[in-house]
mmJSON file of the N, C-alpha and C atoms, coordinates in Angstrom:
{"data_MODEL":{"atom_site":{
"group_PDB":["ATOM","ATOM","ATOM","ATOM","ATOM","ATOM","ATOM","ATOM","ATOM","ATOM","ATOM","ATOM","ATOM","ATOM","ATOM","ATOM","ATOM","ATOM","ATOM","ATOM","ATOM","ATOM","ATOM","ATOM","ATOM","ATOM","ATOM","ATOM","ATOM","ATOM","ATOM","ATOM","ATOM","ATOM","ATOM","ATOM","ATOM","ATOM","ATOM","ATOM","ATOM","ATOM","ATOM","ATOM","ATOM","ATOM","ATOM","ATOM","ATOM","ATOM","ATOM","ATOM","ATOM","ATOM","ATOM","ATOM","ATOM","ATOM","ATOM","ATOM","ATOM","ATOM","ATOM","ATOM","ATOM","ATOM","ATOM","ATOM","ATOM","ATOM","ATOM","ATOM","ATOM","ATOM","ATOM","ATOM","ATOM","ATOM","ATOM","ATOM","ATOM","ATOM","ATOM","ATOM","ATOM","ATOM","ATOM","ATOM","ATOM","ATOM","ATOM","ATOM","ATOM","ATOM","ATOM","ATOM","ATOM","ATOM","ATOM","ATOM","ATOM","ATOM","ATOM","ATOM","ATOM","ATOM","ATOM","ATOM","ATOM","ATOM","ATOM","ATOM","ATOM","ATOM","ATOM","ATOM","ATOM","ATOM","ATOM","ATOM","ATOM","ATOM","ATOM","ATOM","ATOM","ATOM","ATOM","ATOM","ATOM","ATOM","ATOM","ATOM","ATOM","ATOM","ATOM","ATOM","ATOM","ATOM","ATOM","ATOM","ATOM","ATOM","ATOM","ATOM","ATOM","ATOM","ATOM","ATOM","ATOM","ATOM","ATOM","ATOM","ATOM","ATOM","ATOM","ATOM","ATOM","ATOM","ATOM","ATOM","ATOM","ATOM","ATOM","ATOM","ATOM","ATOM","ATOM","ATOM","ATOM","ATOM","ATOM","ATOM","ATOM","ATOM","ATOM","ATOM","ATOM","ATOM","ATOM","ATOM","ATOM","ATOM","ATOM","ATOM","ATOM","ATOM","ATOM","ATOM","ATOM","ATOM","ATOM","ATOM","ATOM","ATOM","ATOM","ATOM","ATOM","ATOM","ATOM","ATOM","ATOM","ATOM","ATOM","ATOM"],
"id":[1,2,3,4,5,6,7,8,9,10,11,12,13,14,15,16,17,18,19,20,21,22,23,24,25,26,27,28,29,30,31,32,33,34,35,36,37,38,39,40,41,42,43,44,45,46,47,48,49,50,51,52,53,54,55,56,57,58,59,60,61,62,63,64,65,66,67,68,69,70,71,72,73,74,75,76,77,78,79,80,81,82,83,84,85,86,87,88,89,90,91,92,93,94,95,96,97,98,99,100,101,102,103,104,105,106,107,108,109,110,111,112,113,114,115,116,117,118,119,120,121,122,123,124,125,126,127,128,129,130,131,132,133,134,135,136,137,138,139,140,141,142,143,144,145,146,147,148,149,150,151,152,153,154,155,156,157,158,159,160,161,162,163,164,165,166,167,168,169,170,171,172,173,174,175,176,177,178,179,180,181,182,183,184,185,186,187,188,189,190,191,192,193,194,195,196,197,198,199,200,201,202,203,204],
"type_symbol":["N","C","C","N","C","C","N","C","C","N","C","C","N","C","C","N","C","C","N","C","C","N","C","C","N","C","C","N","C","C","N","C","C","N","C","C","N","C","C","N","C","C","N","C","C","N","C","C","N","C","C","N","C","C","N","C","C","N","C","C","N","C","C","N","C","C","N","C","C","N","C","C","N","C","C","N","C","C","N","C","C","N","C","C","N","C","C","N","C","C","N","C","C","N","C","C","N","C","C","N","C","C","N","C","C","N","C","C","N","C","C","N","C","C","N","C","C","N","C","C","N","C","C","N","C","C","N","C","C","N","C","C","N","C","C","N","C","C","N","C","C","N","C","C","N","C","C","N","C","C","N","C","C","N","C","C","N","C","C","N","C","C","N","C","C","N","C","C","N","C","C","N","C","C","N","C","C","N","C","C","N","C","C","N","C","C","N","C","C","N","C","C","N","C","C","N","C","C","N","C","C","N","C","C"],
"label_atom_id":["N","CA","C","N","CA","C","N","CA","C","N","CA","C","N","CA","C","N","CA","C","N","CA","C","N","CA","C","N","CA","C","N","CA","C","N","CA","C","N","CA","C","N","CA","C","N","CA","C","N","CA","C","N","CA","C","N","CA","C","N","CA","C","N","CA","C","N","CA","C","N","CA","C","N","CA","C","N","CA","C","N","CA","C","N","CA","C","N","CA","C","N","CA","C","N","CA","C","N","CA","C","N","CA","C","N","CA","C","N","CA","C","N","CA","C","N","CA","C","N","CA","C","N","CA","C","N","CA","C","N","CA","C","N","CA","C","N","CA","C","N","CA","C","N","CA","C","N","CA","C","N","CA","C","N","CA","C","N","CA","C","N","CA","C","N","CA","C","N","CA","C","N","CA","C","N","CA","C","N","CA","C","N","CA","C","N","CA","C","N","CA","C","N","CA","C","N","CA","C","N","CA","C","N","CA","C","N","CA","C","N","CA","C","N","CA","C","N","CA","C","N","CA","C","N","CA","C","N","CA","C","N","CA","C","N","CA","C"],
"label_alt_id":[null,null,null,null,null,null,null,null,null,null,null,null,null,null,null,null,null,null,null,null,null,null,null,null,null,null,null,null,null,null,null,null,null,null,null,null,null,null,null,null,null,null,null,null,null,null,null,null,null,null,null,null,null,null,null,null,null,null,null,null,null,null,null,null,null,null,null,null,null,null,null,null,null,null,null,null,null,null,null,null,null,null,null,null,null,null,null,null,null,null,null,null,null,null,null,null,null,null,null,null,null,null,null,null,null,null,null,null,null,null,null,null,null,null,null,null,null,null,null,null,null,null,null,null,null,null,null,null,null,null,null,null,null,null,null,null,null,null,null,null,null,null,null,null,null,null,null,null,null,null,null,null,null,null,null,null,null,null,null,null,null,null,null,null,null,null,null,null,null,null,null,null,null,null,null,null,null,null,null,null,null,null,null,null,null,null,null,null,null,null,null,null,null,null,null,null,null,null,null,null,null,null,null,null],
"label_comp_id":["UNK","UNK","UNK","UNK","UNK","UNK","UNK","UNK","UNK","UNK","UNK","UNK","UNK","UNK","UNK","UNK","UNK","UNK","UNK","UNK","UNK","UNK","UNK","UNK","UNK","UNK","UNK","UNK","UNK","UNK","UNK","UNK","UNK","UNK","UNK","UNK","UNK","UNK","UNK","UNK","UNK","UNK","UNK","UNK","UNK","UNK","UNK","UNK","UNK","UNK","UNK","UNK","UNK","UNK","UNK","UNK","UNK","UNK","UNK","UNK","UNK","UNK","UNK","UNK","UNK","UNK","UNK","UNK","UNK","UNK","UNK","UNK","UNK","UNK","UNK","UNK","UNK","UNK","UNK","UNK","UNK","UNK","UNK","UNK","UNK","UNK","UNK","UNK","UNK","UNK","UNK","UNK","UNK","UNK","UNK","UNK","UNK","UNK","UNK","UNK","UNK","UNK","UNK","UNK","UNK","UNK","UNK","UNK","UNK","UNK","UNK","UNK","UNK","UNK","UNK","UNK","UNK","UNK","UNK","UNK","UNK","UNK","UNK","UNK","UNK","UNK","UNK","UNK","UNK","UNK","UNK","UNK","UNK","UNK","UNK","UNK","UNK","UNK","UNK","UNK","UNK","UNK","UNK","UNK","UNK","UNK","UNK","UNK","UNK","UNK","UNK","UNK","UNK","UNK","UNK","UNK","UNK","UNK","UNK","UNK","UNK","UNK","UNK","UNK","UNK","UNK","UNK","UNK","UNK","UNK","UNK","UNK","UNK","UNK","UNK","UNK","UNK","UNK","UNK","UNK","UNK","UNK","UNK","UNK","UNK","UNK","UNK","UNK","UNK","UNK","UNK","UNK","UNK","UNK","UNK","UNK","UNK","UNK","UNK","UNK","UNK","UNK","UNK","UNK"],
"label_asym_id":["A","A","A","A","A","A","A","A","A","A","A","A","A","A","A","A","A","A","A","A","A","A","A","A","A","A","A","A","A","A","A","A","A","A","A","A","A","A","A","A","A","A","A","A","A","A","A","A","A","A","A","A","A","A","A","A","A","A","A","A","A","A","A","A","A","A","A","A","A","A","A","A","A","A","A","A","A","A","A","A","A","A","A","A","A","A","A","A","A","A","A","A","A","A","A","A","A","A","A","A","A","A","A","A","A","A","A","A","A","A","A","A","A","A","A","A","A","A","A","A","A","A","A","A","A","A","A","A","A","A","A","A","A","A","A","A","A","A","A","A","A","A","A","A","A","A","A","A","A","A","A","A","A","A","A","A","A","A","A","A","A","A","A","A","A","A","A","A","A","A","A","A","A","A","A","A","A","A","A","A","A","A","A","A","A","A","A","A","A","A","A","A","A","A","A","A","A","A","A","A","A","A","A","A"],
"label_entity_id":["1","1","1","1","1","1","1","1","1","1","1","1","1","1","1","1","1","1","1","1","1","1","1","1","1","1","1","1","1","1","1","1","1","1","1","1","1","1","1","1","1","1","1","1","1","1","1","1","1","1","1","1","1","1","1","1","1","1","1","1","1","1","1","1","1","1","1","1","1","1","1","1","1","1","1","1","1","1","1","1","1","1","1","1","1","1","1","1","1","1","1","1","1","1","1","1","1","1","1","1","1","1","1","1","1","1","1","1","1","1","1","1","1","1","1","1","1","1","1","1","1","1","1","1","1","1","1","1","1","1","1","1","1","1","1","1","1","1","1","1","1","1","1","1","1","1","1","1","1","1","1","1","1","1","1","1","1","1","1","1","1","1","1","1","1","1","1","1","1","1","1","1","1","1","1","1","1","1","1","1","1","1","1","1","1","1","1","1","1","1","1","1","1","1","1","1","1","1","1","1","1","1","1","1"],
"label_seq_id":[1,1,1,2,2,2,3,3,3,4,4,4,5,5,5,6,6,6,7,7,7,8,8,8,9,9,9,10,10,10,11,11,11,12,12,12,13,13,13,14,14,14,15,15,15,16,16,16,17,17,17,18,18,18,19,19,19,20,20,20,21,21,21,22,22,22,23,23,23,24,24,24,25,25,25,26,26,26,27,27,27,28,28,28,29,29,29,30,30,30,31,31,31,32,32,32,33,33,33,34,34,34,35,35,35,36,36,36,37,37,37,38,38,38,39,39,39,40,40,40,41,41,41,42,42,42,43,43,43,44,44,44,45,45,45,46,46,46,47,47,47,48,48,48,49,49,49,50,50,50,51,51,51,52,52,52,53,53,53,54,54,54,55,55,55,56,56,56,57,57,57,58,58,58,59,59,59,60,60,60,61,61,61,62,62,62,63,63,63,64,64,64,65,65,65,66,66,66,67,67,67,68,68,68],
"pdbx_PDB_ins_code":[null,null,null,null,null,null,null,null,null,null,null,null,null,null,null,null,null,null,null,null,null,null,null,null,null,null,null,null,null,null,null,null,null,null,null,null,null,null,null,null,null,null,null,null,null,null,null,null,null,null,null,null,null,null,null,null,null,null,null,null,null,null,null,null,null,null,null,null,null,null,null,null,null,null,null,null,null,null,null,null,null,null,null,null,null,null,null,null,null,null,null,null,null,null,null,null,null,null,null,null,null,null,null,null,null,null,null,null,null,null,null,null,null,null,null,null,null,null,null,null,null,null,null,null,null,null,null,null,null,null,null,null,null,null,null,null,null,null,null,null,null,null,null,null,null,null,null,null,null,null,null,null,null,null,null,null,null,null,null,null,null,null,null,null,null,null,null,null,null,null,null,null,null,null,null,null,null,null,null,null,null,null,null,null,null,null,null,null,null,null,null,null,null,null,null,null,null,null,null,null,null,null,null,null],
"Cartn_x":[0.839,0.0,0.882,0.79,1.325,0.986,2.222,1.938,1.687,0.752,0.981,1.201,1.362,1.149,0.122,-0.929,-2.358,-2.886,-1.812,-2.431,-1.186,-0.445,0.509,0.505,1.547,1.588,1.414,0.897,0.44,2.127,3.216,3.995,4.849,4.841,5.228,4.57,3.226,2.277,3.288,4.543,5.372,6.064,6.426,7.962,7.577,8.459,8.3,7.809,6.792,6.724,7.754,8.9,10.142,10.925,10.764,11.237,10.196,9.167,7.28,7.659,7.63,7.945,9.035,9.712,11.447,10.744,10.653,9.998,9.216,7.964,7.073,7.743,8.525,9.315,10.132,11.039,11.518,10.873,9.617,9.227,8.282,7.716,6.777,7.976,9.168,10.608,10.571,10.554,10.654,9.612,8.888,7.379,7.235,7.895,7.681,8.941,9.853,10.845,10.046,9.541,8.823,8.751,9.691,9.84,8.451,8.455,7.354,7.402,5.937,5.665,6.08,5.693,6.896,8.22,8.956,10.31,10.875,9.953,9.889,9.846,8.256,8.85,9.636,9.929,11.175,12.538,12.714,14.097,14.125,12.471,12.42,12.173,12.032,11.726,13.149,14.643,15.318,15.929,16.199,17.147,16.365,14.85,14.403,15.074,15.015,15.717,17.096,17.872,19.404,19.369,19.035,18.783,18.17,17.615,17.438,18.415,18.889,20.229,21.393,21.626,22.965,22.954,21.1,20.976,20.545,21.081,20.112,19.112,18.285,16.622,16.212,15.04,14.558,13.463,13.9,13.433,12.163,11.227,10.365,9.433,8.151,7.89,8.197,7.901,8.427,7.57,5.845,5.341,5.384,6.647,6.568,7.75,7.427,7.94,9.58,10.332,12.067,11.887,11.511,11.703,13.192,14.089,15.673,15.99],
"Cartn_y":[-1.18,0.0,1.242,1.916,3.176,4.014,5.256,5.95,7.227,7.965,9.695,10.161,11.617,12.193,12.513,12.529,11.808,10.71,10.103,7.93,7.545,7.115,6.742,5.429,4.581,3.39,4.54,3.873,4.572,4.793,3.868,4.29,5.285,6.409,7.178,8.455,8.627,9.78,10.655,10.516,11.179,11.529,11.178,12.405,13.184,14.395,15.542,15.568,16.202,16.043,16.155,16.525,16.228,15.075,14.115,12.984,12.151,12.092,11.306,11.083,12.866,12.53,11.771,11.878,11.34,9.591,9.441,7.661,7.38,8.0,7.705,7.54,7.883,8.358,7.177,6.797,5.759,4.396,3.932,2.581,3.044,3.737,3.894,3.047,4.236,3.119,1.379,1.29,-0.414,-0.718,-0.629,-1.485,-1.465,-0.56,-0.58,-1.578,-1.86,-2.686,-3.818,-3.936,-5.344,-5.698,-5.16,-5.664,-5.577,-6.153,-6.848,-5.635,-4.947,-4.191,-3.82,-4.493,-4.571,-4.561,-4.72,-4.751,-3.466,-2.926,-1.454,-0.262,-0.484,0.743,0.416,-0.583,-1.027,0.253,-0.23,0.219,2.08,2.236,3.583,4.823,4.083,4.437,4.815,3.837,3.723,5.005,4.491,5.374,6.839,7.285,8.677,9.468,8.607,8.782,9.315,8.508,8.568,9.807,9.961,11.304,12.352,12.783,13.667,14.1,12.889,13.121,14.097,13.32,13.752,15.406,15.432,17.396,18.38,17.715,18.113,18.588,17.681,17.854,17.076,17.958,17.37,16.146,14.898,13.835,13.172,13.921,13.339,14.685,14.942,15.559,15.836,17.122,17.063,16.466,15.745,15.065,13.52,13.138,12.02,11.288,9.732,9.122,8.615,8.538,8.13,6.831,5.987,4.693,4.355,4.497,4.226,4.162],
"Cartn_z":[0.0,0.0,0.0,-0.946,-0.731,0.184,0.95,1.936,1.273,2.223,1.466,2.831,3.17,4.011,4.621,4.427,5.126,5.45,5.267,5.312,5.323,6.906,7.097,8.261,8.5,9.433,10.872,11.548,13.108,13.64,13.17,14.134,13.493,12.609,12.52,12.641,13.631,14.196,15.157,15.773,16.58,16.16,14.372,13.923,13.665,13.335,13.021,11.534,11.17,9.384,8.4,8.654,7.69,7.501,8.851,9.092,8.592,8.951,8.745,7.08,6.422,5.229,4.548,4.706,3.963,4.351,5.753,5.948,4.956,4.527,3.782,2.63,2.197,0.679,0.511,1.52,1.74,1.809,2.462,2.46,0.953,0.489,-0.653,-1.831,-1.948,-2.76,-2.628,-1.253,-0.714,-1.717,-0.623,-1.456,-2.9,-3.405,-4.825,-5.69,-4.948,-5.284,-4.552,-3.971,-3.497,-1.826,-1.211,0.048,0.425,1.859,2.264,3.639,3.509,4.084,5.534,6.252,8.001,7.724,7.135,6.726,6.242,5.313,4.42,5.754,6.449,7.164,8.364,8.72,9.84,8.976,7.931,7.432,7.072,6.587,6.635,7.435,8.575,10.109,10.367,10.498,10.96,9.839,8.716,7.652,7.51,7.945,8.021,9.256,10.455,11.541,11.174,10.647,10.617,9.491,8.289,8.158,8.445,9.043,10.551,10.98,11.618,12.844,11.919,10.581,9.955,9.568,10.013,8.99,10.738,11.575,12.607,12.503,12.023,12.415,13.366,14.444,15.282,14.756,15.635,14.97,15.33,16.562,17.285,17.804,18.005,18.493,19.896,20.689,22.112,22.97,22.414,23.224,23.303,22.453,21.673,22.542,23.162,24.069,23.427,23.348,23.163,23.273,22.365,22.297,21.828,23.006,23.138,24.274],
"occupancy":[1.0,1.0,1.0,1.0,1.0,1.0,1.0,1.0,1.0,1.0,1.0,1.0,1.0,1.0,1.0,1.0,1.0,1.0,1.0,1.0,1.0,1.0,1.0,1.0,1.0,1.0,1.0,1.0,1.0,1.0,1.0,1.0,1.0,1.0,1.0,1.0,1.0,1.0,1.0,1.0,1.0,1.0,1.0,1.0,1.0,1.0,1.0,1.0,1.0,1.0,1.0,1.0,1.0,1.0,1.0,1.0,1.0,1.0,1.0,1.0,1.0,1.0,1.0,1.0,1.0,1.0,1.0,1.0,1.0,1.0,1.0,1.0,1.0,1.0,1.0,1.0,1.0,1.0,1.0,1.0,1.0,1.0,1.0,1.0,1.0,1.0,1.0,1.0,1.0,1.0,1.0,1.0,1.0,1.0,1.0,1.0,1.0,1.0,1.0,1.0,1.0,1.0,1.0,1.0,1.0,1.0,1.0,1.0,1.0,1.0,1.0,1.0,1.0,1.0,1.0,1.0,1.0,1.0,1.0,1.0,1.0,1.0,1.0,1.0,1.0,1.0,1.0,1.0,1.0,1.0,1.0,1.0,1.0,1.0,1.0,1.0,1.0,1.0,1.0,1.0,1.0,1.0,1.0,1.0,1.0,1.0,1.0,1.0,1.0,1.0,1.0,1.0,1.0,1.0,1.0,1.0,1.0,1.0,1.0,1.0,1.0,1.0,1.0,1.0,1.0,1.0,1.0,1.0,1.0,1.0,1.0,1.0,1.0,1.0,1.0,1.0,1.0,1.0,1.0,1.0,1.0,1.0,1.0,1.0,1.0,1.0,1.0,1.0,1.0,1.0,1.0,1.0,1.0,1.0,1.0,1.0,1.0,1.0,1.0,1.0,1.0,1.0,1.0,1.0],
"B_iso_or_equiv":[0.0,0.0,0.0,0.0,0.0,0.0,0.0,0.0,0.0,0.0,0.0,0.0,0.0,0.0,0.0,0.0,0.0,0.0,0.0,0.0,0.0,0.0,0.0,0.0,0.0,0.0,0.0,0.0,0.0,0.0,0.0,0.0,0.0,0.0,0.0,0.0,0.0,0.0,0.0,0.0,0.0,0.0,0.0,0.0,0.0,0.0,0.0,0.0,0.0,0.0,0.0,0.0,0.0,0.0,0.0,0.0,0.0,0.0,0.0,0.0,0.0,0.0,0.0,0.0,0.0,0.0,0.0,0.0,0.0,0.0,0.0,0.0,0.0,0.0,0.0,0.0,0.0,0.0,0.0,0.0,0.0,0.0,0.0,0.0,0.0,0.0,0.0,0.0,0.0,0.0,0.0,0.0,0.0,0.0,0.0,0.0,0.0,0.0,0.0,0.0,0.0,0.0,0.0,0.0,0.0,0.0,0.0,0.0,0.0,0.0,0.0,0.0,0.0,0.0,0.0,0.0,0.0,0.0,0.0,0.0,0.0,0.0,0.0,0.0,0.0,0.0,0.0,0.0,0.0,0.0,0.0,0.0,0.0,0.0,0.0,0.0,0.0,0.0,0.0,0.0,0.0,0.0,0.0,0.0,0.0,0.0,0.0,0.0,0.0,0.0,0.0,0.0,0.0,0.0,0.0,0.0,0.0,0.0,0.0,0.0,0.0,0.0,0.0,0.0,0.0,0.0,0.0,0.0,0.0,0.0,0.0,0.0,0.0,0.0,0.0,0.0,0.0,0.0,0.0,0.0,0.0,0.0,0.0,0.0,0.0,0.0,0.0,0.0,0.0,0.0,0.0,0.0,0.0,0.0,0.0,0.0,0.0,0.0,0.0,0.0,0.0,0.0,0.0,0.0],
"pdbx_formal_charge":[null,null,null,null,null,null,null,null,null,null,null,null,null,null,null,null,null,null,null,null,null,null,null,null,null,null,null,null,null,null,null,null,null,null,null,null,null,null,null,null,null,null,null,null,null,null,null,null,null,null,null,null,null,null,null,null,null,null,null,null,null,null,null,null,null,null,null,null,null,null,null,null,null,null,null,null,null,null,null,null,null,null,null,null,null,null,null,null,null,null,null,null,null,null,null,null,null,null,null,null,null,null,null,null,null,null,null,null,null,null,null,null,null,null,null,null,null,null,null,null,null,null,null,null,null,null,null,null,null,null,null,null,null,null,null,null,null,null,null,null,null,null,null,null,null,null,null,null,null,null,null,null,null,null,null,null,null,null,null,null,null,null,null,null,null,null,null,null,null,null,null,null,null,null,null,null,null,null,null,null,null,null,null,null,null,null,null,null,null,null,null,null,null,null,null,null,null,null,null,null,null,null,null,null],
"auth_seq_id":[1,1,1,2,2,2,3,3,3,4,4,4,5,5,5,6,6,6,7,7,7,8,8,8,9,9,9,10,10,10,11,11,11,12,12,12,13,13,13,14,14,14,15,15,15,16,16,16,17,17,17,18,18,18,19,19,19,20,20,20,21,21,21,22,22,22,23,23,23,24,24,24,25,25,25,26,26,26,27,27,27,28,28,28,29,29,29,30,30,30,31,31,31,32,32,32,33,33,33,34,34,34,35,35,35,36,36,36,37,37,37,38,38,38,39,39,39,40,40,40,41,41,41,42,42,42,43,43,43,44,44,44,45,45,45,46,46,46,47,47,47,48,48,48,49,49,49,50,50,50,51,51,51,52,52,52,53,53,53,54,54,54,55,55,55,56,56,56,57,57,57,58,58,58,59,59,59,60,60,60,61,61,61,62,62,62,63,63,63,64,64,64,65,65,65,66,66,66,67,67,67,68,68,68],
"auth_comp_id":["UNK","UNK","UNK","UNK","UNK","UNK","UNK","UNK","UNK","UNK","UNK","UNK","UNK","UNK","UNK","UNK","UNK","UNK","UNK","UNK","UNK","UNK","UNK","UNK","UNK","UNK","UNK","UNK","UNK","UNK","UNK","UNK","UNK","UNK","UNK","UNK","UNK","UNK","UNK","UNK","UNK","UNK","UNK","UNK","UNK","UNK","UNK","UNK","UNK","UNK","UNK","UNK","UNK","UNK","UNK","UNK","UNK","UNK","UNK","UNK","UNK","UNK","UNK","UNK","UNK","UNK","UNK","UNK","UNK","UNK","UNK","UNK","UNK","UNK","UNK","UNK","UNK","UNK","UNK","UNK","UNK","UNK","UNK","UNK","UNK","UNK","UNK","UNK","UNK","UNK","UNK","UNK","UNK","UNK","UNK","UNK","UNK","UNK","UNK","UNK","UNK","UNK","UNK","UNK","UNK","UNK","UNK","UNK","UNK","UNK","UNK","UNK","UNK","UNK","UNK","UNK","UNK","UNK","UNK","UNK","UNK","UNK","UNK","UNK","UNK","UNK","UNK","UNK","UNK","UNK","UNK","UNK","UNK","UNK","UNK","UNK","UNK","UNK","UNK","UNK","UNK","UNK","UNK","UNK","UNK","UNK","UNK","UNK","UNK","UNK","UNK","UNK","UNK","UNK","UNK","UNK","UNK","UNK","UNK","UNK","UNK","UNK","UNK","UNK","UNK","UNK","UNK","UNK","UNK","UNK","UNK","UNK","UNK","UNK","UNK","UNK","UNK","UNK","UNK","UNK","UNK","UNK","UNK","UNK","UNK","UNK","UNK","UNK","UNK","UNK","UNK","UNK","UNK","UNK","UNK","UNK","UNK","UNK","UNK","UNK","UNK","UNK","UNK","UNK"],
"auth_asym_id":["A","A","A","A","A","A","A","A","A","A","A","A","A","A","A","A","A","A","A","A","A","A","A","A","A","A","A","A","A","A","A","A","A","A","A","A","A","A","A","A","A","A","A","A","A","A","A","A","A","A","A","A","A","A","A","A","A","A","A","A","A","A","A","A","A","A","A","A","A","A","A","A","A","A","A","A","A","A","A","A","A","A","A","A","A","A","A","A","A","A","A","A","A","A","A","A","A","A","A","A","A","A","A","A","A","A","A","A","A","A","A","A","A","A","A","A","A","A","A","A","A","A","A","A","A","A","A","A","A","A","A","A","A","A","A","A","A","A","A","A","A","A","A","A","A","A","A","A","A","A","A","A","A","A","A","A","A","A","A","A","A","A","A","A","A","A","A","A","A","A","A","A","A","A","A","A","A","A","A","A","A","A","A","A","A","A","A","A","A","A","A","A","A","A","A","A","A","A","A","A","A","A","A","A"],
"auth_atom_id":["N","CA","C","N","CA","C","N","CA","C","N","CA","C","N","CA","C","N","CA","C","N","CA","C","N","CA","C","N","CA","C","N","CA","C","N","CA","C","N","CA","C","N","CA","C","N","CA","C","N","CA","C","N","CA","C","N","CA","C","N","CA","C","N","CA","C","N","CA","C","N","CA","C","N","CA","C","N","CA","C","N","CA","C","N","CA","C","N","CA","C","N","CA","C","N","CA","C","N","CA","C","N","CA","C","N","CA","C","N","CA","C","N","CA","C","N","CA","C","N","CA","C","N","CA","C","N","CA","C","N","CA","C","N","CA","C","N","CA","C","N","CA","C","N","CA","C","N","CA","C","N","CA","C","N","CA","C","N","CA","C","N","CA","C","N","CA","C","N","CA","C","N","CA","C","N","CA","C","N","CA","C","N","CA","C","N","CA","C","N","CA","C","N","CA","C","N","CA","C","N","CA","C","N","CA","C","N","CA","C","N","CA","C","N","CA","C","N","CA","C","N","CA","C","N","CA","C","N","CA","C","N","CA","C","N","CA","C"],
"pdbx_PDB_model_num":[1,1,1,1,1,1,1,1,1,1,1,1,1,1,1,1,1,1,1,1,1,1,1,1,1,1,1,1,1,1,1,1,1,1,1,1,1,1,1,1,1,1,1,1,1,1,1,1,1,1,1,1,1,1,1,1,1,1,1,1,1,1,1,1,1,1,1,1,1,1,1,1,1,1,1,1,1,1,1,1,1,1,1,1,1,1,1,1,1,1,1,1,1,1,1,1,1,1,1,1,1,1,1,1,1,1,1,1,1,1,1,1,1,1,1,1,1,1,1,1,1,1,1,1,1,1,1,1,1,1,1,1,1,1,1,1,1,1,1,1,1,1,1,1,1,1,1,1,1,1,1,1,1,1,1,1,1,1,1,1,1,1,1,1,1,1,1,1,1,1,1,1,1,1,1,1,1,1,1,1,1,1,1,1,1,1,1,1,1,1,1,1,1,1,1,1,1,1,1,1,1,1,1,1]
}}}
């Protein structure tokens, strides 16, 4: 299933919309190469994250729990 920015996996409701986006952008790629959906946004969760970090962007909202 493709993601948009209005229709996204529940566990990306706590990033910031620059991160939310780039994830979405990222597993939408997966899935379209085939990977298998839990896998897609596992990896685009992680690699939206890690670009974030590299541009310092804040990666989580400030009401949003630190699952680390």
């Amino acid at each position: 299933m493709p993601y948009t920015k209005k229709e996204y996996p529940a566990s990306l409701r706590n990033f910031m919309a620059p991160v939310r986006n780039k994830a979405i952008d990222i597993a939408n790629a997966l899935l379209t190469d085939g990977a298998d959906e839990s896998k897609a946004i596992a990896i685009a969760t992680a690699k939206a994250e890690e670009w974030a970090l590299k541009r310092s962007i804040k990666v989580r909202k400030d009401n949003a729990p630190e699952n680390k």
